[in-house]
C-alpha positions in Angstrom: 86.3 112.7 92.4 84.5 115.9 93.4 84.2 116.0 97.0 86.4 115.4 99.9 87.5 112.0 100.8 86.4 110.8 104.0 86.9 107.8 106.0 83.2 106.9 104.2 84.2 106.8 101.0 84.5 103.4 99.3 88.2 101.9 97.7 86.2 101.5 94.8 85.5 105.8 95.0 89.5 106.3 95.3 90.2 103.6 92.8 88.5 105.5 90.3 91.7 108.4 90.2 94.7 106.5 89.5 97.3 109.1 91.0 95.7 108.1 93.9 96.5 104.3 93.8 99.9 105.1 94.0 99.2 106.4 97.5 97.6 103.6 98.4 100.4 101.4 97.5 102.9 103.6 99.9 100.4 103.0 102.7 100.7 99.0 102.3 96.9 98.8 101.6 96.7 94.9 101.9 93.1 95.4 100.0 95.0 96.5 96.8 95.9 92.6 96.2 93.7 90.9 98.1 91.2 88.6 96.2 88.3 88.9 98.4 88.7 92.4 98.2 88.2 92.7 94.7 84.5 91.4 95.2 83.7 93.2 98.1 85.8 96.8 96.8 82.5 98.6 96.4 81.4 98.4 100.0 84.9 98.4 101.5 85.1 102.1 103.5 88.6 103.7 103.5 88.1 104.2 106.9 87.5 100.7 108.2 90.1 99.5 106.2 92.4 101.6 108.0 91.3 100.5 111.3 92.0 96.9 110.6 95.4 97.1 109.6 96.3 100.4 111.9 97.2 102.4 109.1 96.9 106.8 110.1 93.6 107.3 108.4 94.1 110.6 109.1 97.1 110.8 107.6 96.0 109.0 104.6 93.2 111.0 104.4 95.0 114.2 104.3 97.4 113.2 101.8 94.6 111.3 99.1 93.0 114.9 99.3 96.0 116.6 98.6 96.5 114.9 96.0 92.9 115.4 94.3 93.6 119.2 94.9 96.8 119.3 92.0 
């Protein structure tokens, strides 16, 4: 993944880097082992995700791109 992530960009986008899962994981993402996630993963937005289970986007945000930087 070239550019930033932002709360835009799709699971299925930050899914693609595997370091990055791991993060996800730490966070509790409940989207990670959901079933109805796993059809819908290419229109799910980091973002809203984050709103509906009050995880920090921004601090989720800023640690996902930190990680792309390595």
């Amino acid at each position: 993944m070239e550019k930033k992530i932002t709360e835009n960009t799709t699971l299925a986008e930050i899914l693609e880097k595997p370091e990055l899962i791991k993060i996800l994981v730490k966070y509790n993402l409940p989207c990670l082992s959901c079933p109805f996630a796993k059809m819908e993963i290419e229109g799910l937005k980091i973002g809203d995700v984050c709103r509906m289970y009050d995880i920090d986007v921004e601090k989720l945000l800023k640690e996902l791109n930190g990680a792309c930087e390595k």
